[in-house]
C-alpha positions as CSV (number, residue, x, y, z in Angstrom):
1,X,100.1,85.5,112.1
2,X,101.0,86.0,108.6
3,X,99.9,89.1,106.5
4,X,97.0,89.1,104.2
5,X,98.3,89.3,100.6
6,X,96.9,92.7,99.0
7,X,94.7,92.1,96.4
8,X,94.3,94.7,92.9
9,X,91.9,94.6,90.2
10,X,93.1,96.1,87.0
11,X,91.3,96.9,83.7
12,X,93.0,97.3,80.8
13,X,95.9,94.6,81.2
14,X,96.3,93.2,77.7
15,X,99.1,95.0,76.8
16,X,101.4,98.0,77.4
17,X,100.8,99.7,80.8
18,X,98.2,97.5,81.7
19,X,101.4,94.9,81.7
20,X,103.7,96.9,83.3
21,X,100.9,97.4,86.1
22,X,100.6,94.2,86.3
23,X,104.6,93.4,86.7
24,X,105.1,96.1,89.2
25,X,102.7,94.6,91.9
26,X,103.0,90.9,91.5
27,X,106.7,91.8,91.6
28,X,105.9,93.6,95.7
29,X,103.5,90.4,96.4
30,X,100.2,91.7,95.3
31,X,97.5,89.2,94.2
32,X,96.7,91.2,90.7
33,X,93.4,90.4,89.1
34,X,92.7,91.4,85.4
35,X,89.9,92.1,83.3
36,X,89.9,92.3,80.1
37,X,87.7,91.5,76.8
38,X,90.3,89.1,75.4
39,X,91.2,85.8,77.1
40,X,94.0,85.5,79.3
41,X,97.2,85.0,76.9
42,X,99.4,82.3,78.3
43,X,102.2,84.8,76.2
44,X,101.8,87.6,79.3
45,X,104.3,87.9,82.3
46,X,102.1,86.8,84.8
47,X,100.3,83.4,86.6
48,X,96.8,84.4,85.1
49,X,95.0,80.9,85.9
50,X,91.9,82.0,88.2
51,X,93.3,85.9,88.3
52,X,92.2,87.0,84.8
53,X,88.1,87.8,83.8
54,X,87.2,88.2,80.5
55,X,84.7,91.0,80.3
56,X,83.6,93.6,77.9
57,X,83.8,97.0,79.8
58,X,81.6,98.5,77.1
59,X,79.0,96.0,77.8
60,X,77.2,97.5,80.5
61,X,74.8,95.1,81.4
62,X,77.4,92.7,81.4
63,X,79.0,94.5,83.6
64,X,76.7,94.8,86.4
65,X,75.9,91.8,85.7
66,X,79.1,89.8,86.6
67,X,79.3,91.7,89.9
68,X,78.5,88.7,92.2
69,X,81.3,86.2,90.1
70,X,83.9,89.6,90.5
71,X,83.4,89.4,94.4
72,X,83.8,85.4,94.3
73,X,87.0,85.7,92.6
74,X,88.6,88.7,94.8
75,X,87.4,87.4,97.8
76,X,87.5,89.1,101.1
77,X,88.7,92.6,100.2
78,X,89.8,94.6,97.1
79,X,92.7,96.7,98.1
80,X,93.7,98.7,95.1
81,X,91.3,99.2,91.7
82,X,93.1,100.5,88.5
83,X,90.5,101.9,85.8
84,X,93.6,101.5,82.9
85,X,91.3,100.3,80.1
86,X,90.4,102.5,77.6
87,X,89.2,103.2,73.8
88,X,89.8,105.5,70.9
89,X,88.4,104.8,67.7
90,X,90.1,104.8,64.8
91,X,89.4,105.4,61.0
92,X,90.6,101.8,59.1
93,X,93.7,103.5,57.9
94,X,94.2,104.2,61.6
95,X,93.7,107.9,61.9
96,X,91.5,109.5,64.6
97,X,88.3,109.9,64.2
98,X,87.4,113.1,65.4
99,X,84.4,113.8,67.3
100,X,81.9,115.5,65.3
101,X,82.6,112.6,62.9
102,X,81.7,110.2,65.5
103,X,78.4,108.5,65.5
104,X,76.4,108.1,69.0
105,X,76.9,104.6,69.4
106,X,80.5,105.5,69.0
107,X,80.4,107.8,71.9
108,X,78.4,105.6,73.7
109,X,81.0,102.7,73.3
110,X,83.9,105.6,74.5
111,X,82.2,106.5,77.7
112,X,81.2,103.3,78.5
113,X,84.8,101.6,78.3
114,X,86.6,105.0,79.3
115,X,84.1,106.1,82.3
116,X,80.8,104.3,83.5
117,X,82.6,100.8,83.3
118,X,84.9,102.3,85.7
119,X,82.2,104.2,88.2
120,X,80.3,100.6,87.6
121,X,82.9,98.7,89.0
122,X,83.7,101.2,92.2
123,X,80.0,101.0,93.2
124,X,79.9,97.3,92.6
125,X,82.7,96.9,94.6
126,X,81.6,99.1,97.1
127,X,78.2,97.8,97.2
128,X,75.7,96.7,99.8
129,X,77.0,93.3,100.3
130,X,80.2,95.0,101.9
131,X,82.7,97.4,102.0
132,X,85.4,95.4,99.5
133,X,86.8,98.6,98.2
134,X,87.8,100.6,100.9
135,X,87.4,104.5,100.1
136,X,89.9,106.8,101.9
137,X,88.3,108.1,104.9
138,X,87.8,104.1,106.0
139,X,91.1,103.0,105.9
């Protein structure tokens, strides 16, 4: 009987070490899934037809939202989930901003991309229409 093909979902693949991510487990075999809010660019190092979701992270609603469509495209079981999107706003010359210069919807944008998109998608995942993401203790 041949082995089941792990299966990864990745946030945060666009560029940099979302790529390498990406690299370093389709090279092993894995079946890597991204998300991201840009389209799939046919430029990246990887077969993304079907294995890329475009999907604002600081879009919570959204989010939830495309729960059922996520568990369509992984499928029977999520093996591995790698939270590597993230956001840091910048000043147009490209400085930092720093935080008591930040306006709430800025930190409301932060957190949501850098933190509840990723608790979001755990419980999602995890959610009552079956164990897909398998915590430590069940494995």
């Amino acid at each position: 009987m041949a082995e089941r093909q792990r299966v990864l979902l990745l946030t945060g693949a666009s560029r940099g070490i979302g790529h390498a991510t990406v690299k370093t487990f389709s090279d092993a075999g894995w079946r890597v899934l991204t998300i991201s809010r840009h389209k799939f660019d046919p430029r990246c190092p990887w077969d993304g037809a079907g294995n890329h979701i475009q999907l604002d992270l600081a879009d919570m609603a959204r989010v939830q939202a495309e729960m059922p469509h996520l568990r369509g495209i992984i499928g029977e079981r999520l093996d591995a989930l790698i939270n590597n999107a993230a956001v840091s706003p910048k000043r147009p010359d490209g400085g930092k901003i720093g935080p008591l210069e930040m306006a709430h919807a800025d930190w409301l944008h932060i957190f949501n991309v850098n933190f509840f998109a990723c608790v979001a998608l755990a419980q999602g995942l995890r959610g009552p229409l079956g164990d897909m993401l398998k915590g430590p203790s069940s494995t």
